[in-house]
NUMAR-89547 format. One record per residue (C-alpha): residue number from 1; chain; x, y, z. Coordinates in nm, 3 decimals, decimal comma. Layout:
// NUMAR-89547
NUM | A | X | Y | Z
...
// end
This chain:
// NUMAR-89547
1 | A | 19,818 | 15,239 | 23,547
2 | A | 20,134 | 15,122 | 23,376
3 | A | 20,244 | 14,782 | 23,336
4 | A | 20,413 | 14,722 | 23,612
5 | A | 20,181 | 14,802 | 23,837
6 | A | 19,926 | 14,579 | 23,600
7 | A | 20,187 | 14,266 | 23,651
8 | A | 20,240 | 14,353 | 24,062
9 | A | 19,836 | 14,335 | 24,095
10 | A | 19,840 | 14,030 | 23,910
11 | A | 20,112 | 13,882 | 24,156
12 | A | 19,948 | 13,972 | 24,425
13 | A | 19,534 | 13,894 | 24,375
14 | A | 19,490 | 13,634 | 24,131
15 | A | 19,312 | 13,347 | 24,241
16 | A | 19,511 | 13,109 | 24,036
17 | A | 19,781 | 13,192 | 24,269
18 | A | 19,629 | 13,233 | 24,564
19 | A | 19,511 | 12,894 | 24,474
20 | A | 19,854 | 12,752 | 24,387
21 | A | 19,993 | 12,889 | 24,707
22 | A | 19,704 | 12,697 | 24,876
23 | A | 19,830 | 12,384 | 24,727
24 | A | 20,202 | 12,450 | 24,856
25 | A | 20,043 | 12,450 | 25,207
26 | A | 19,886 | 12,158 | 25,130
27 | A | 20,221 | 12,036 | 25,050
28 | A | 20,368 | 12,173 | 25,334
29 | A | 20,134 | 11,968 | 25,559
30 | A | 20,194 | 11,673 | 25,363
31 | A | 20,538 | 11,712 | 25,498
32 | A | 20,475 | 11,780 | 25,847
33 | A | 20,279 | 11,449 | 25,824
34 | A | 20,536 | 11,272 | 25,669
35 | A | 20,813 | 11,328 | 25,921
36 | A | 20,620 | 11,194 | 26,204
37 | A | 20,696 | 10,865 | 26,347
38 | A | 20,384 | 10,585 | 26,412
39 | A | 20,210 | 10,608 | 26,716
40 | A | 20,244 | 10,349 | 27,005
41 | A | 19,922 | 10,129 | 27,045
42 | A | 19,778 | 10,041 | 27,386
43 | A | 19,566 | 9,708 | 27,413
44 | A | 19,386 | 9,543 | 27,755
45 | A | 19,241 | 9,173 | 27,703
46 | A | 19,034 | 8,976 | 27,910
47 | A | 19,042 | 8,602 | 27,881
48 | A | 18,811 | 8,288 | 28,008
49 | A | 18,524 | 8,501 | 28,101
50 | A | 18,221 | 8,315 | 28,207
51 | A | 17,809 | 8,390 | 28,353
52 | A | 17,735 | 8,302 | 28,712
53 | A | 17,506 | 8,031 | 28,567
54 | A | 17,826 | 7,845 | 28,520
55 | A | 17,906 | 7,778 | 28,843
56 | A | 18,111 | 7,974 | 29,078
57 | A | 18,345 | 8,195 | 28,920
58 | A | 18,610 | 8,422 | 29,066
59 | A | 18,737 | 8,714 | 28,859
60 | A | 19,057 | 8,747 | 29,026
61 | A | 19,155 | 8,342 | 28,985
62 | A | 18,968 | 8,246 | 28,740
63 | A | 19,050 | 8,491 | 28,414
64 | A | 19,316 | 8,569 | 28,260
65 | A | 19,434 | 8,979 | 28,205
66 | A | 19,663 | 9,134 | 27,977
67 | A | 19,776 | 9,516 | 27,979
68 | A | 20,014 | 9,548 | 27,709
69 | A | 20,164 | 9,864 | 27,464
70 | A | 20,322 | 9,817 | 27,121
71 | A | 20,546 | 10,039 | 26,844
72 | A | 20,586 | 9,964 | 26,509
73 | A | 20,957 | 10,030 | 26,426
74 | A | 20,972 | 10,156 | 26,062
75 | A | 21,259 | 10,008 | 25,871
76 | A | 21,497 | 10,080 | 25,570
77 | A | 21,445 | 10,436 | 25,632
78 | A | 21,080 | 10,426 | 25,545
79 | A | 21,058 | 10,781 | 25,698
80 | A | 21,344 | 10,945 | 25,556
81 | A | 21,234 | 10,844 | 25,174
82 | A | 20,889 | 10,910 | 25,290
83 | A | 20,976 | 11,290 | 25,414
84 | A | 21,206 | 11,324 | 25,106
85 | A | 20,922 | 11,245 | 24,886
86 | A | 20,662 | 11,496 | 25,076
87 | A | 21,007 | 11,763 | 25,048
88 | A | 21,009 | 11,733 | 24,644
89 | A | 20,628 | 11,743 | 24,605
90 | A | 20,618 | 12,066 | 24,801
91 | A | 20,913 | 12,178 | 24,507
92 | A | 20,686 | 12,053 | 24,271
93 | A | 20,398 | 12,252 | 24,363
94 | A | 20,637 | 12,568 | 24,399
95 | A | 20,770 | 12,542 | 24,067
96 | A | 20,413 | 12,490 | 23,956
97 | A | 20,295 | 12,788 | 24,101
98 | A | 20,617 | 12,971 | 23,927
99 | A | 20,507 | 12,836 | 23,599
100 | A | 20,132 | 12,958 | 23,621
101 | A | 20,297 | 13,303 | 23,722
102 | A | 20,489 | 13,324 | 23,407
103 | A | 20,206 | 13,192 | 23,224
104 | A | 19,960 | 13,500 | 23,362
105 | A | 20,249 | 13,744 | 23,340
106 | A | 20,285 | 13,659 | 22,958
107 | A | 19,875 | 13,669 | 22,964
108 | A | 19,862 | 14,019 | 23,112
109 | A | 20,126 | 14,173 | 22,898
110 | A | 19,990 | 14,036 | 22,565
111 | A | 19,641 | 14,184 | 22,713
112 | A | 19,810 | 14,512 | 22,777
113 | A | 19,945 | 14,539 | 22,439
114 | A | 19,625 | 14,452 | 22,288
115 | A | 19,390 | 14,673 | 22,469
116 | A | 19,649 | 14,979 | 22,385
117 | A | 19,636 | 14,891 | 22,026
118 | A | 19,235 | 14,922 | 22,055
119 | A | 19,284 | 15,207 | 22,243
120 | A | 19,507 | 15,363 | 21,976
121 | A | 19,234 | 15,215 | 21,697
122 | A | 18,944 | 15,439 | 21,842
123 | A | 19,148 | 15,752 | 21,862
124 | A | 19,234 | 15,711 | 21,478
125 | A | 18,868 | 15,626 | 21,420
126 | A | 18,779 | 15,942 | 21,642
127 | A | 19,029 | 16,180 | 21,489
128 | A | 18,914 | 16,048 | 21,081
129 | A | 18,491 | 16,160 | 21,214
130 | A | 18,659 | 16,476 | 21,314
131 | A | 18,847 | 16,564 | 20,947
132 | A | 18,551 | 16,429 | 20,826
133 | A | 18,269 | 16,638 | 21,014
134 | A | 18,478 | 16,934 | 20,831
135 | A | 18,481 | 16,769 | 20,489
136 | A | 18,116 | 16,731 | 20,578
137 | A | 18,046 | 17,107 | 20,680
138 | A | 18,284 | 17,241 | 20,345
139 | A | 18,056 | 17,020 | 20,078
140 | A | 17,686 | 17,166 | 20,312
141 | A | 17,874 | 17,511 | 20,272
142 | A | 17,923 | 17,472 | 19,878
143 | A | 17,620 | 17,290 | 19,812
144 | A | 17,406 | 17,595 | 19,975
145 | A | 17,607 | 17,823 | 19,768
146 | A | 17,535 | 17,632 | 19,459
147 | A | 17,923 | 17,516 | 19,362
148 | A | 17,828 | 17,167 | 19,403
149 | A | 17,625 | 16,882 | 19,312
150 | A | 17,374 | 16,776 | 19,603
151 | A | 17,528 | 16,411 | 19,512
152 | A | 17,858 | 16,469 | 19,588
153 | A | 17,738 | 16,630 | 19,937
154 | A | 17,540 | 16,267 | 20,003
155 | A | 17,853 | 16,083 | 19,893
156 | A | 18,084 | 16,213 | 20,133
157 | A | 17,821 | 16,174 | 20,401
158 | A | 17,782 | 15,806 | 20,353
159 | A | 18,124 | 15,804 | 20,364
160 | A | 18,076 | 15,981 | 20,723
161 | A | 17,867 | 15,744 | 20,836
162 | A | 18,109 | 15,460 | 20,719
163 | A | 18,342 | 15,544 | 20,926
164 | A | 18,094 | 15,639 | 21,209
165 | A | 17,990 | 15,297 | 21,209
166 | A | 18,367 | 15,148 | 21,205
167 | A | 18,464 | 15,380 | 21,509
168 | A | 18,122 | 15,242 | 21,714
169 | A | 18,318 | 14,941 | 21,650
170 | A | 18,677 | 15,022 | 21,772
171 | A | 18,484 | 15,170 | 22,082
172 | A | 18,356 | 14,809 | 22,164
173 | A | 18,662 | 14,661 | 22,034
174 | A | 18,825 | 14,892 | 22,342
175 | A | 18,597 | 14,833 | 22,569
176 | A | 18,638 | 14,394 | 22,477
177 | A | 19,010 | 14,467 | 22,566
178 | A | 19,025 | 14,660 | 22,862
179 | A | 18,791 | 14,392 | 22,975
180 | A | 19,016 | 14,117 | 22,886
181 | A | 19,262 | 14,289 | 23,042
182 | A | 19,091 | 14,313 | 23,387
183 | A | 18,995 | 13,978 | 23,359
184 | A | 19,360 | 13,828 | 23,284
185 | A | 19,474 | 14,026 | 23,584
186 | A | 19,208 | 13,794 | 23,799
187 | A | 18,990 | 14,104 | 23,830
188 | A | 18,608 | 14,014 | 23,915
189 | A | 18,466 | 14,387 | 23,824
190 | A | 18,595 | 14,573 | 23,553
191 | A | 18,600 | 14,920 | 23,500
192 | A | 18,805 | 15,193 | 23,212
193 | A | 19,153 | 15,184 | 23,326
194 | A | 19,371 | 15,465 | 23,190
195 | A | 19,681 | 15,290 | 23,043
196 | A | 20,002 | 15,479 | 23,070
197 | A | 20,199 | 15,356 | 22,792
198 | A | 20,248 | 15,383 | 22,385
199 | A | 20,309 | 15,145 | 22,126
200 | A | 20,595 | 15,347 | 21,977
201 | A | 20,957 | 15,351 | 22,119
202 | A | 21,228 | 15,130 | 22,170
203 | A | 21,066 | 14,773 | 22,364
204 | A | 21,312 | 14,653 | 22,638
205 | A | 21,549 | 14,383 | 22,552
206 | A | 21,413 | 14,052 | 22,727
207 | A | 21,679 | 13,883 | 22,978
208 | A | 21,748 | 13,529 | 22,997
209 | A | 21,619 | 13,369 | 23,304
210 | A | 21,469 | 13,004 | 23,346
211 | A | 21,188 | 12,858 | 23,222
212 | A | 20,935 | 12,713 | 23,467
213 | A | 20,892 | 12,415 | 23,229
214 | A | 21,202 | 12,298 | 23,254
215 | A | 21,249 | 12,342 | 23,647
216 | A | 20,897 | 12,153 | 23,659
217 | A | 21,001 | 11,867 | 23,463
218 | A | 21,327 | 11,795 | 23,648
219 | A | 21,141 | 11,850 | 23,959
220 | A | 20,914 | 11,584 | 23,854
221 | A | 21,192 | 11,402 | 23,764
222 | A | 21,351 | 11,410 | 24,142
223 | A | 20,981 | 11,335 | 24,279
224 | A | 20,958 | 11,026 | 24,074
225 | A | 21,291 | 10,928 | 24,213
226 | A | 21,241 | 10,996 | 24,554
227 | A | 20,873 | 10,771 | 24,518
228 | A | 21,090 | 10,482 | 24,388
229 | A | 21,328 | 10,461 | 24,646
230 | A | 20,990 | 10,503 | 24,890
231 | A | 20,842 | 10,228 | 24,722
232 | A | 21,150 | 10,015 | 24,716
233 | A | 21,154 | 10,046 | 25,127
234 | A | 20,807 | 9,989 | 25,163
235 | A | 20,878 | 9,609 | 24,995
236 | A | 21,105 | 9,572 | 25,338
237 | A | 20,864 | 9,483 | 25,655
238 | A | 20,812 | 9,626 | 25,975
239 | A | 20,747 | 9,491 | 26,259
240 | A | 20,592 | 9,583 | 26,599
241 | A | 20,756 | 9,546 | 26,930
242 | A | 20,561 | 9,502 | 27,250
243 | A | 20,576 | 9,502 | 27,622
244 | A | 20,321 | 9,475 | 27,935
245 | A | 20,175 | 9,268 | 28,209
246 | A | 19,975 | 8,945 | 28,253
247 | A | 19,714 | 8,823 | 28,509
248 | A | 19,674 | 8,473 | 28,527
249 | A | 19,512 | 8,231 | 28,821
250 | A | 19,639 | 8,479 | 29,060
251 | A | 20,022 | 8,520 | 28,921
252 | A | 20,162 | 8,835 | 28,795
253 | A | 20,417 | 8,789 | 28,530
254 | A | 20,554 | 9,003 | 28,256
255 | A | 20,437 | 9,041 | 27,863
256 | A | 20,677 | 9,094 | 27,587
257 | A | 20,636 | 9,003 | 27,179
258 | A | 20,759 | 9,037 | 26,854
259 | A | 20,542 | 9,064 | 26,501
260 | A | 20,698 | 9,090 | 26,170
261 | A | 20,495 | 9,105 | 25,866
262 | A | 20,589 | 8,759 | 25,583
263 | A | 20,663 | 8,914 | 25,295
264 | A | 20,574 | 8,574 | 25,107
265 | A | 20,288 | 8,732 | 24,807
266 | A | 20,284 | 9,107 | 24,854
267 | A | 20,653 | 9,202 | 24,816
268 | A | 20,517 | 9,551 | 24,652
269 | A | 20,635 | 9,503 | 24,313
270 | A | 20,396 | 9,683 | 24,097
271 | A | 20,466 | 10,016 | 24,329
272 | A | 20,816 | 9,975 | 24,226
273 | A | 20,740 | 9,898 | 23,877
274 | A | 20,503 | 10,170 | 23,849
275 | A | 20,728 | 10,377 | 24,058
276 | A | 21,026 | 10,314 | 23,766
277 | A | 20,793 | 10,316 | 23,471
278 | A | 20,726 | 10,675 | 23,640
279 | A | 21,071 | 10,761 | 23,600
280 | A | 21,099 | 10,704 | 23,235
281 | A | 20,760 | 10,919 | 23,189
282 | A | 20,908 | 11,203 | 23,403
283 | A | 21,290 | 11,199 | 23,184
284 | A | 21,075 | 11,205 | 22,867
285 | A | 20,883 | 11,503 | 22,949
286 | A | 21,160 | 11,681 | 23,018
287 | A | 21,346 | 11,593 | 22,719
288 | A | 20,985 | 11,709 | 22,523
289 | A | 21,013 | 12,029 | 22,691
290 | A | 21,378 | 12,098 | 22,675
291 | A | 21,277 | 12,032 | 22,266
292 | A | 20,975 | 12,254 | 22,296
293 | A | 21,144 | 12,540 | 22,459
294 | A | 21,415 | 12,549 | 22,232
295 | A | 21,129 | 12,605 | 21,946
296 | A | 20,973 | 12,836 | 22,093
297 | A | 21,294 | 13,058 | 22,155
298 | A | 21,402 | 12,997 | 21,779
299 | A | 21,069 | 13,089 | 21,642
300 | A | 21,040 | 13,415 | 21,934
301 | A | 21,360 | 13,551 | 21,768
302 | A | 21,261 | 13,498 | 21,461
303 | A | 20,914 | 13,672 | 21,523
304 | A | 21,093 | 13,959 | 21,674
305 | A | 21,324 | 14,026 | 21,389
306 | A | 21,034 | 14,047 | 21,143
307 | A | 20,763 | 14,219 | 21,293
308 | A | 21,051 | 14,526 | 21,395
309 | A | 21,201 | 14,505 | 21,026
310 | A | 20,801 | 14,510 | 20,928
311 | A | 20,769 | 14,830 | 21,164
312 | A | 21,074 | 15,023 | 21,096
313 | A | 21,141 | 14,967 | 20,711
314 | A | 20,780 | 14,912 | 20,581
315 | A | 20,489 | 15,031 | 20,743
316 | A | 20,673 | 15,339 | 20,896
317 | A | 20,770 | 15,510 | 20,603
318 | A | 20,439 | 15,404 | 20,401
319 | A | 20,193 | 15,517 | 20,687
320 | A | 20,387 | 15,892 | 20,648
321 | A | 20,363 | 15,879 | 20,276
322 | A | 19,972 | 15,793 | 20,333
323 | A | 19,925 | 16,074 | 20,560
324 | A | 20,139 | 16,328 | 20,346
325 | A | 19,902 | 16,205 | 20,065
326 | A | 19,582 | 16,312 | 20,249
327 | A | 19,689 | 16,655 | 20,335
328 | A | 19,788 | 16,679 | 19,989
329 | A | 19,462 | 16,530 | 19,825
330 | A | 19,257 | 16,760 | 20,108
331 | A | 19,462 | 17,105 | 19,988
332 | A | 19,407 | 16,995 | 19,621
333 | A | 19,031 | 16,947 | 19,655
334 | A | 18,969 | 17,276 | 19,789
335 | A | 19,147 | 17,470 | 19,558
336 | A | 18,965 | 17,254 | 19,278
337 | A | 19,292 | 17,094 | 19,153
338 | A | 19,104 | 16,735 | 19,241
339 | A | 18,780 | 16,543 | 19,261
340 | A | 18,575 | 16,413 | 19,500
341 | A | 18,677 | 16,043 | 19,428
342 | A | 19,026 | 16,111 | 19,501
343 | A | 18,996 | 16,297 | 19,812
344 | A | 18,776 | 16,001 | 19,967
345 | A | 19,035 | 15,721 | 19,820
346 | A | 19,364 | 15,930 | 19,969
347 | A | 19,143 | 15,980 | 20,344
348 | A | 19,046 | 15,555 | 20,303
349 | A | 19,421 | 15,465 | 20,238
350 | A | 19,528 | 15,743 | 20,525
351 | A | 19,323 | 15,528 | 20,784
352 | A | 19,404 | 15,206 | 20,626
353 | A | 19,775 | 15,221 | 20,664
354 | A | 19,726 | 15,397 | 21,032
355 | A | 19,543 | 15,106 | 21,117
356 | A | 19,812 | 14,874 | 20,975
357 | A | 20,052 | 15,037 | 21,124
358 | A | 19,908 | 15,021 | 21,466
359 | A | 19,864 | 14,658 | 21,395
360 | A | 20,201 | 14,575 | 21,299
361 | A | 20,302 | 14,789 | 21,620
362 | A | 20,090 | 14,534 | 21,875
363 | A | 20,204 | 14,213 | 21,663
364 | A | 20,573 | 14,354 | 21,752
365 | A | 20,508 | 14,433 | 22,097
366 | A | 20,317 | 14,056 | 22,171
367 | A | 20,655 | 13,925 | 21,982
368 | A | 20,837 | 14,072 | 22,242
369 | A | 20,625 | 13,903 | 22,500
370 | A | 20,683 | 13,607 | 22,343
371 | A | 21,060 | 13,612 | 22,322
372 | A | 21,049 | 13,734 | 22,706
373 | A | 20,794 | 13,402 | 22,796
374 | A | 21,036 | 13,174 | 22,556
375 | A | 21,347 | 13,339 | 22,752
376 | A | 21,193 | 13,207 | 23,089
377 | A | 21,177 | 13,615 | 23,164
378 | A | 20,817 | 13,691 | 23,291
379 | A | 20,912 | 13,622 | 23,635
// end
């Protein structure tokens, strides 16, 4: 699997998205709702109904029908601002669905990194019990021959078993991250994936693109907007137009009305208020992330420049010196021109600055990850 296949599965099966893209159709019905005009509104009434105890009573003269229909006629554009609102709230939920996305992208590919650096941590660990099972066999070989102390034979085997013990524990550390892995791609059963990629070589130079934050905040911004010019209408009244027919002591005449809505007490003043107090909140956020972002990207570069100076003019050149130490110390002890201590301390500084150096090789790579999540580039 490589990474872009990693980031496509991602795309494509998580449930956080699948559950983001639930909420834009929940948005998009929201609209569909919003556009739609009130319905009419049929009513039938019955007046001066009496029992036959009474008197006489004669449906036809003596009551009084009405058949009538009515429409509420919306006003100040109530359903313009009202479909305009439902329109940004569907952007909203886009742009928060784009803004998990990045978020899980970033997830995955600091995951990725991670579980190759594991990966990379139990080969080491593998290959040191190999050199070591030899180191092992040479002292049983000399020890049976009588050219060396018994003690130095157990020595070097607990050192074996030292580093037997720390490579059972880069095997579960592998096994932790391929899980994590799995997991961050929304997987729900996790097997070994076989990574194709390598910590060394020349990491890809992030584009610019835009951050999610930032298209989320001003989107909020628009929605809060849109929700105070709603609210402002809704202050306006309605009112509800009607037509029909009327029965009365045998005459048929026609039915026709007016209602309008007083708006003496309720004039909807706290929506607006809350509507413009939700304006402020909105501009504030976005001028918290436009701050944030700008951090982040300073500190990304900054993180990116270090850990590759760290890589290329440290740890590089010290991890070779390491391992040209341990052939060295291993040629010297078999021809006798070293002890036992210093073989062990030049193998323990050989792993050391491998492991270091595989470290400092993930911490570069996630750096990268970062700069590419500051740079709004995990798309």
């Amino acid at each position: 699997m490589t990474l872009e296949q990693a980031i496509a599965e991602t795309i494509a099966r998580h449930p956080l998205l699948a559950a983001a893209d639930g909420r834009i159709s929940t948005a998009q019905g929201l609209l569909e709702q919003a556009a739609l005009r009130p319905n009419p509104r049929l009513a039938f009434q019955v007046e001066n109904l009496r029992g036959p105890w009474q008197g006489s009573f004669n449906y036809a003269r003596d009551t009084d029908n009405f058949v009538w229909l009515s429409q509420t006629i919306e006003t100040a554009k109530k359903r313009q601002y009202r479909s305009e609102l439902a329109g940004v709230n569907r952007q909203v939920a886009e742009s928060a669905r784009r803004l998990l996305q990045q978020q899980l992208v970033a997830r995955v590919k600091q995951a990725w990194w991670n579980a190759i650096g594991t990966e990379r941590t139990r080969v080491i660990y593998e290959e040191t019990q190999k050199t070591f099972a030899q180191v092992v066999d040479y002292h049983v070989i000399r020890v049976r021959e009588g050219s060396m102390a018994e003690a130095d034979l157990i020595r070097v085997r607990l050192e074996a078993e030292r580093f037997a013990l720390a490579a059972n524990n880069a095997i579960l550390s592998a096994e932790r991250a391929q899980i994590g892995l799995q997991r961050e791609m929304g997987r729900s059963e996790f097997g070994t994936l076989e990574l194709a990629d390598t910590l060394e070589g020349p990491a890809a130079v992030p584009t610019a693109g835009e951050r999610a934050e930032l298209v989320l905040a001003r989107t909020a911004i628009a929605a809060a907007r849109a929700n105070q010019q709603l609210q402002v209408a809704q202050a306006r009244p309605n009112f509800d137009v009607l037509g029909g027919y009327k029965h009365t002591m045998g005459q048929e005449t026609a039915l026709v009305g007016l209602q309008i809505d007083l708006p003496v007490y309720n004039k909807n003043q706290g929506n607006v208020a809350a509507a413009v107090a939700e304006i402020r909140v909105a501009e504030n956020n976005l001028k918290a992330s436009e701050a944030m972002v700008k951090a982040e990207l300073k500190t990304a570069e900054m993180e990116v420049r270090l850990r590759k100076k760290q890589v290329d003019e440290t740890l590089g050149p010290l991890r070779q010196q390491a391992m040209d130490t341990a052939r060295i110390a291993q040629a010297a002890y078999r021809e006798g021109g070293t002890d036992l201590l210093r073989l062990l301390d030049a193998e323990r500084l050989r792993l050391e600055t491998q492991l270091i150096f595989v470290q400092a090789l993930v911490e570069y790579r996630i750096a990268v990850v970062n700069l590419e999540t500051a740079m709004g580039a995990n798309q």
